[in-house]
C-alpha positions in Angstrom: 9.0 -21.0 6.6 9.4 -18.9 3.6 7.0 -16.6 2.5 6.9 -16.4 -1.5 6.8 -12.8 -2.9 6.9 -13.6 -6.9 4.8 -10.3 -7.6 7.4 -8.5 -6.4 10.3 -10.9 -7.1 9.5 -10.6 -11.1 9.5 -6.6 -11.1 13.0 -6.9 -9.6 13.9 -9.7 -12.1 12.6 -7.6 -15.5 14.3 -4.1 -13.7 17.6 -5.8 -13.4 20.4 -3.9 -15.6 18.6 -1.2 -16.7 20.7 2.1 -15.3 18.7 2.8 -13.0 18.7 2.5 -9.1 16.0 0.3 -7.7 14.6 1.4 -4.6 12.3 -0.7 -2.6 9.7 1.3 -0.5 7.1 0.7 1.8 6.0 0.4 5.2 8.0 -0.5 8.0 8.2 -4.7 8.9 6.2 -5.5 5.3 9.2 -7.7 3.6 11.3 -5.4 1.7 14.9 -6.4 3.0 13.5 -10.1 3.1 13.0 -9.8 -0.6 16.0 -8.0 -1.5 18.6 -10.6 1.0 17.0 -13.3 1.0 14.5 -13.9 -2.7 16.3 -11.9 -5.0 19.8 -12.6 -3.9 19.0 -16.4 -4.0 17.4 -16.2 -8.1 21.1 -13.7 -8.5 22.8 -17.5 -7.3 20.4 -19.6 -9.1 21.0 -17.4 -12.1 24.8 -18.2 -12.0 25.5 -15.4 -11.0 29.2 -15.5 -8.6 29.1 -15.3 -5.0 31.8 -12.7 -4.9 29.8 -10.2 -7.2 26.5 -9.8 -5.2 27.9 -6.7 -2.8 25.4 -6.5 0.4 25.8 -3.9 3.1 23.0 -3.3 6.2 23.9 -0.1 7.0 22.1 -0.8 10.1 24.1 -3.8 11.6 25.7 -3.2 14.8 28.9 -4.3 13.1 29.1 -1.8 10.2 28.7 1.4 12.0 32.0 2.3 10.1 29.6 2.6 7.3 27.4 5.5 8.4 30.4 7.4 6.9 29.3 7.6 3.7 33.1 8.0 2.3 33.7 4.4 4.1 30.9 3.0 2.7 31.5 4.1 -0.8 35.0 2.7 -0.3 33.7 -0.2 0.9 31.6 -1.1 -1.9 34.5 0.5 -4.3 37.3 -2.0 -3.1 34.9 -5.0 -3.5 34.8 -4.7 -7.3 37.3 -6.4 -9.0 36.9 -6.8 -12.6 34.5 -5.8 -15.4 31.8 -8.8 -14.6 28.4 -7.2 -13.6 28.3 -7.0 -9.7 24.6 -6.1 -8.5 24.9 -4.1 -4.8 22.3 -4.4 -2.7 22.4 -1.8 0.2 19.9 -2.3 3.3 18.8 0.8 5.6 21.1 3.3 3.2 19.4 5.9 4.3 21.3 5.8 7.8 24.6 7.2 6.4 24.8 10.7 5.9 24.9 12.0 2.3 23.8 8.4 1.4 22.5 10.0 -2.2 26.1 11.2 -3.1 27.3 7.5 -2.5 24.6 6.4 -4.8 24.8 8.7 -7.5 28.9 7.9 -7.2 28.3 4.4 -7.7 26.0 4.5 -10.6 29.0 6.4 -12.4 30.3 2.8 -12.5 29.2 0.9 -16.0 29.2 -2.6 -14.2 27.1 -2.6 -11.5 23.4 -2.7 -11.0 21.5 -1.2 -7.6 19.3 -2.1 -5.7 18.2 -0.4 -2.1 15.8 -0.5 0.7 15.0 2.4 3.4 13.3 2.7 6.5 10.3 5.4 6.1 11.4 7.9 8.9 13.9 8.9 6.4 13.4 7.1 3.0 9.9 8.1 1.5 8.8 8.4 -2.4 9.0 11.8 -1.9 13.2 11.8 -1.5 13.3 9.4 -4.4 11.4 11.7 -6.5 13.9 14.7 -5.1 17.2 13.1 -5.2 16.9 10.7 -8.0 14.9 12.4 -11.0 15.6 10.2 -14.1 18.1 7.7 -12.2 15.7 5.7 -9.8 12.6 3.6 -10.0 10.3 2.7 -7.1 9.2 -0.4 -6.0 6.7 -0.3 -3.9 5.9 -3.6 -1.6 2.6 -4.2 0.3 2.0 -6.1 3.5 1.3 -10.0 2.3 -2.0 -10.1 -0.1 -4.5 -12.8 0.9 -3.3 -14.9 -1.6 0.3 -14.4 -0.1 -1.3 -15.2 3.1 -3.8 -18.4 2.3 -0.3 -20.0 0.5 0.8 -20.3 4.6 -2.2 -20.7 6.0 -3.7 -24.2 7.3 -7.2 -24.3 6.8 -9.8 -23.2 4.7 -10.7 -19.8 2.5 -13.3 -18.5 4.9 -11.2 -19.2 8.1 -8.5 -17.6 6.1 -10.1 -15.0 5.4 -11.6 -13.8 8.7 -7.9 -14.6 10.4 -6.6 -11.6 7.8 -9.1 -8.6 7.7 -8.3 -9.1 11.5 -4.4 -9.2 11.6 -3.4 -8.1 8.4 -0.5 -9.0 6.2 2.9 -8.3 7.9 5.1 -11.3 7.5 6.2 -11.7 10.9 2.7 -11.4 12.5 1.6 -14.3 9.6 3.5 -16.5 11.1 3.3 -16.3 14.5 1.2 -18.9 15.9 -1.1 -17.6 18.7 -3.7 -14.2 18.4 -2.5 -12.7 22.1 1.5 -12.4 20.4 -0.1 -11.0 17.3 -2.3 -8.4 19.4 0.4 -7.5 21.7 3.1 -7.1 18.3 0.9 -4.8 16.1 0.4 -3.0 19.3 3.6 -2.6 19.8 4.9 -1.7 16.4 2.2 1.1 15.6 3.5 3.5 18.5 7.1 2.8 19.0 7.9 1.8 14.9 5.1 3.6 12.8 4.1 6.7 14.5 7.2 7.4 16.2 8.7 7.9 12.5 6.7 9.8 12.0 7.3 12.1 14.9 11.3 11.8 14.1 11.0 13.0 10.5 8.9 15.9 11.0 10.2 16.8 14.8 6.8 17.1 16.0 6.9 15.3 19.4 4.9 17.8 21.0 2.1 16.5 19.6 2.3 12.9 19.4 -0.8 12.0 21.0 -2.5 14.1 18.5 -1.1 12.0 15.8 -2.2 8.8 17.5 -5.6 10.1 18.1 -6.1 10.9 14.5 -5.3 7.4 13.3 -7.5 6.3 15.5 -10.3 8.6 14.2 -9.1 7.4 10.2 -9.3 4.0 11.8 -12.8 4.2 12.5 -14.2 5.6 9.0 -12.3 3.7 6.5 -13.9 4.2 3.6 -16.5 6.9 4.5 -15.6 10.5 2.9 -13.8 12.9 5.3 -11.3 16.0 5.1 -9.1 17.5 7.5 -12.0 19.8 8.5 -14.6 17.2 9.4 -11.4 15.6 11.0 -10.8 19.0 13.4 -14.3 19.1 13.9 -14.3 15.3 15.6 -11.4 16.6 18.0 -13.4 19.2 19.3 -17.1 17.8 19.4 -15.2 13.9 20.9 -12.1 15.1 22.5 -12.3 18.5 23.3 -9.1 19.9 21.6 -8.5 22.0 19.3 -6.6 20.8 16.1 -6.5 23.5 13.2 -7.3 21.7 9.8 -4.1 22.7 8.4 -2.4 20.9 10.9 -4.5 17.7 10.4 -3.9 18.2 6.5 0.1 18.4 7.5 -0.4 15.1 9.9 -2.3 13.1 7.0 0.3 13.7 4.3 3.1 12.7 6.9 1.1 9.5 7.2 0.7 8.9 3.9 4.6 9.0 2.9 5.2 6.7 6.0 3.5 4.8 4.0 0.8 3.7 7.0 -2.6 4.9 5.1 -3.2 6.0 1.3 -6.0 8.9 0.1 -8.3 7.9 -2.6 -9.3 11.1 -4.2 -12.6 11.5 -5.7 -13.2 11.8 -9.5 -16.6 13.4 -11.3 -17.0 10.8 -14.2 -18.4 12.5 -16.7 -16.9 15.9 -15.8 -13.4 14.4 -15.9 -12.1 15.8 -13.3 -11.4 15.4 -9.6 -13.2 16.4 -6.6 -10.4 17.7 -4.1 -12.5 17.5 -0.8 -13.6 15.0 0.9 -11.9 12.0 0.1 -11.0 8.2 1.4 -8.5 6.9 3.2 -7.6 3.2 3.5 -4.5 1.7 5.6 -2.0 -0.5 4.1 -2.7 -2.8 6.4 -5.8 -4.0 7.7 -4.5 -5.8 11.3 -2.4 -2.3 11.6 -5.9 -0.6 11.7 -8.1 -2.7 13.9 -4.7 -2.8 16.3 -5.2 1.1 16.7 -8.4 0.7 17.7 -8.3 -2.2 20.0 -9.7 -4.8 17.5 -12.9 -3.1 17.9 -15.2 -1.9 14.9 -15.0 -5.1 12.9 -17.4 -4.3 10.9 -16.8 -6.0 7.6 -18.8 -4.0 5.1 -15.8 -1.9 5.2 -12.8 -4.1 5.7 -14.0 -5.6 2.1 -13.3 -2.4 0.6 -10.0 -1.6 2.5 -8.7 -5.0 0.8 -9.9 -4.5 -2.6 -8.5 -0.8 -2.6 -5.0 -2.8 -1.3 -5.8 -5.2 -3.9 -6.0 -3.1 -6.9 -3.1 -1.0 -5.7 -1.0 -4.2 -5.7 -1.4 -4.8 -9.0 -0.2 -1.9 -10.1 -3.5 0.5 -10.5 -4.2 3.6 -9.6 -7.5 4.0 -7.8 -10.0 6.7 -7.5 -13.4 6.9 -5.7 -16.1 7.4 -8.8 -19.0 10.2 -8.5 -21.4 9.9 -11.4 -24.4 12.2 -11.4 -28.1 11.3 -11.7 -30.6 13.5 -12.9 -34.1 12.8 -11.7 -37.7 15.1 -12.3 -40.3 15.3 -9.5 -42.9 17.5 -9.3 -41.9 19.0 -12.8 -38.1 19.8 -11.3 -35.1 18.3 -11.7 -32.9 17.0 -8.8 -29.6 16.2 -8.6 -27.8 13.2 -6.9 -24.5 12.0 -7.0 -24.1 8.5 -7.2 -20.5 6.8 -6.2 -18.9 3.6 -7.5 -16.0 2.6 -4.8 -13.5 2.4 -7.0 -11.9 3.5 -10.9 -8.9 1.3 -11.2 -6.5 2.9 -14.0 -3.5 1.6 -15.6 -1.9 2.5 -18.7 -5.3 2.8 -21.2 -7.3 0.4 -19.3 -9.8 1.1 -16.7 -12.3 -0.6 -14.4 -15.4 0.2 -12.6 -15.9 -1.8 -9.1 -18.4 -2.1 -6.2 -18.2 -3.7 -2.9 -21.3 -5.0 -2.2 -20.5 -7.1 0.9 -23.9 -9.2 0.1 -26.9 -8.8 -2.1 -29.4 -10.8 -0.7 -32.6 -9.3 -3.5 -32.9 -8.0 -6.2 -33.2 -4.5 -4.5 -30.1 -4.5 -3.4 -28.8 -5.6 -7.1 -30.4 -2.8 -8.3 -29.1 -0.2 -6.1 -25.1 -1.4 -7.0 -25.4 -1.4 -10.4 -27.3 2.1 -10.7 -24.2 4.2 -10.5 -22.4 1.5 -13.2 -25.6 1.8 -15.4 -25.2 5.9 -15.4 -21.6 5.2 -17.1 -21.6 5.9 -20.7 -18.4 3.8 -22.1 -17.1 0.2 -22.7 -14.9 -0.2 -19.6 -15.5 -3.2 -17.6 -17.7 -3.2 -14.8 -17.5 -5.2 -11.8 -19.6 -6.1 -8.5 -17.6 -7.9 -5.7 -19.4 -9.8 -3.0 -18.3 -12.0 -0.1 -20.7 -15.0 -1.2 -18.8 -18.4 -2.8 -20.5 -17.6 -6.3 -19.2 -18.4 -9.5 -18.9 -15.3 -11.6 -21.3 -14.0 -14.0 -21.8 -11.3 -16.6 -25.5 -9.9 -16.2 -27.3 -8.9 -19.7 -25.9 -5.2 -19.2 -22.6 -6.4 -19.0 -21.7 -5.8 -15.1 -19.8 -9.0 -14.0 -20.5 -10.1 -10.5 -17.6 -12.1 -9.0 -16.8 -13.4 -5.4 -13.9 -11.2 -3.4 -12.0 -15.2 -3.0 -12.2 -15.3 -6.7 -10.9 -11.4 -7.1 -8.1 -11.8 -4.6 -6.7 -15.3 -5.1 -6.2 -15.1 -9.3 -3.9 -11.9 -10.5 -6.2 -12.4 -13.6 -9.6 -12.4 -12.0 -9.8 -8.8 -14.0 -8.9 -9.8 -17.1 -10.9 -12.3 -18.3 
């Protein structure tokens, strides 16, 4: 069954000849070689584009371990074009041969070609993009399946749907596998021996593995609540009686981050403009990776909503920020201070939105206390309330709209109208 990825599909389309190398990131098993061998080179055919002049190398098949020298595989590559026709490369793995960004940087010296790459994240992260190709590469960077990805497989209804994915996630290969004990007993699998372990390989830190695992599991059970990596050290020693210094938690959670496996949502002060270093969020990239470290324990949806709109937004190309706005009350002739946060500032380019997760507001109590925090915000950016309730969407006389989270993920557009 195929899987459409058009999102994703289109940014490759409108990148295609522009100079620069194309490199498709993200975490391990979430579709990026599937796009590049199997989507992209498929519109490259339908586009009329020869056969002969689509070049594709895995580096990591069995049968092109001459490649992992990288003067083979630049030759390789070399003796394959033939004229002065555009030929588009695609290279899978790259990373595994040595000096791989020598080979890269030698090929875009070429005028014809146009290249395109994917890397596993023990040894391919943003960070080595930003290092190795300043000025000469562009990111891609590819979720797990969103929910609309998911419900266009899916037999049966939204609400089934949706209960079947905040519990398994979005990684292709667990979508479509048919049964819940092979899902469990794959994400299980994959977040020790895939995720973790590259982890551990990148940053030779197999010593403390378990440590590693035990702190995922302790992210995994306060998604969406503010921590740090002291609140974090504390939790080992008051749960598990070791001792974890902060700055090693600190070094563990940014190792997570470029493997891609959980993403920090840093707070921002409103109307001080400016950000608030410590604490902060974290949210995984994918939601049946999280409940898997935990043993599918902790469902506890209130949360899970807002792990999937933060993925959400991110798809679509935002950057997000937890929102503190501060409200001034007087009692007893004094003034108190309290800050008040919105879940989420979604940026990108000039535009920005304000939205809540409010998983249900059964009165108007609970209306009220959601839309406080929006009401303290003193500019024109749209303001949104997501709930789980099938409701059609509505713009209140202050201007919040209210919408339903099948509404917000199933239309691209659901913020722009």
């Amino acid at each position: 069954m195929e899987i459409k990825r058009d999102y994703y599909l289109n940014k490759l389309i409108k990148a295609k000849q522009d100079g620069l190398i194309k490199v498709v990131t993200g975490i391990r098993r979430c579709g990026k070689s599937y796009l590049l061998n199997e989507l992209f080179y498929k519109h490259l055919i339908e586009t009329g584009v020869n056969e002969d002049h689509i070049i594709k190398v895995a580096v990591d098949d069995d049968e092109n371990t001459e490649f992992l020298k990288p003067k083979k595989l630049s030759e390789y590559i070399k003796s394959k074009i033939k004229d002065k026709e555009l030929y588009y490369i695609i290279i899978d793995e790259v990373q595994l041969a040595p000096n791989f960004e020598a080979v890269l940087n030698g090929l875009l010296r070429i005028q014809n070609v146009d290249i395109y790459v994917t890397g596993s994240n023990s040894k391919f992260l943003s960070t080595d993009i930003i290092t190795e190709f300043r000025g000469r590469g562009e990111e891609i960077r590819v979720y797990p399946l969103s929910f609309a990805e998911f419900m266009s497989v899916y037999d049966g209804e939204k609400m089934e749907g949706w209960t079947e994915y905040i519990t398994y996630g979005g990684l292709p290969l667990v979508v479509l596998m048919k049964d819940d004990e092979r899902k469990d007993a794959y994400l299980k699998e994959q977040q020790q021996n895939v995720y973790i372990n590259d982890v551990i390989e990148r940053h030779n830190i197999s010593n403390e593995s378990s440590v590693i695992t035990q702190m995922v599991k302790i992210i995994s059970s306060s998604i969406g609540s503010l921590t740090n990596p002291k609140k974090i050290s504390d939790t080992f020693k008051s749960e598990l009686d070791i001792d974890v210094a902060p700055a090693t938690i600190s070094s563990y959670l940014k190792y997570l981050e470029e493997a891609f496996l959980i993403e920090n949502a840093e707070r921002y002060d409103i109307k001080g403009r400016k950000y608030i270093s410590t604490p902060s969020k974290y949210y995984f990239s994918d939601l049946g990776l999280r409940n898997s470290f935990i043993n599918f324990r902790q469902q506890e949806e209130t949360h899970i909503m807002e792990n999937a709109i933060y993925l959400e937004l991110k798809r679509r190309g935002y950057q997000v920020d937890v929102g503190v706005v501060e409200q001034r009350t007087k009692e007893n002739d004094k003034l108190t201070y309290k800050q008040l946060e919105i879940d989420f500032i979604a940026n990108k380019g000039s535009n920005k939105i304000y939205i809540q997760s409010a998983f249900a507001m059964p009165d108007e109590e609970k209306r009220q206390q959601e839309e406080r925090p929006l009401l303290k915000i003193n500019d024109s950016f749209k303001k949104f309330i997501i709930v789980k309730d099938f409701i059609k969407r509505w713009r209140d006389e202050e201007g919040i709209i209210t919408m339903s989270i099948f509404d917000f993920l199933l239309d691209m557009e659901s913020l722009n109208y």
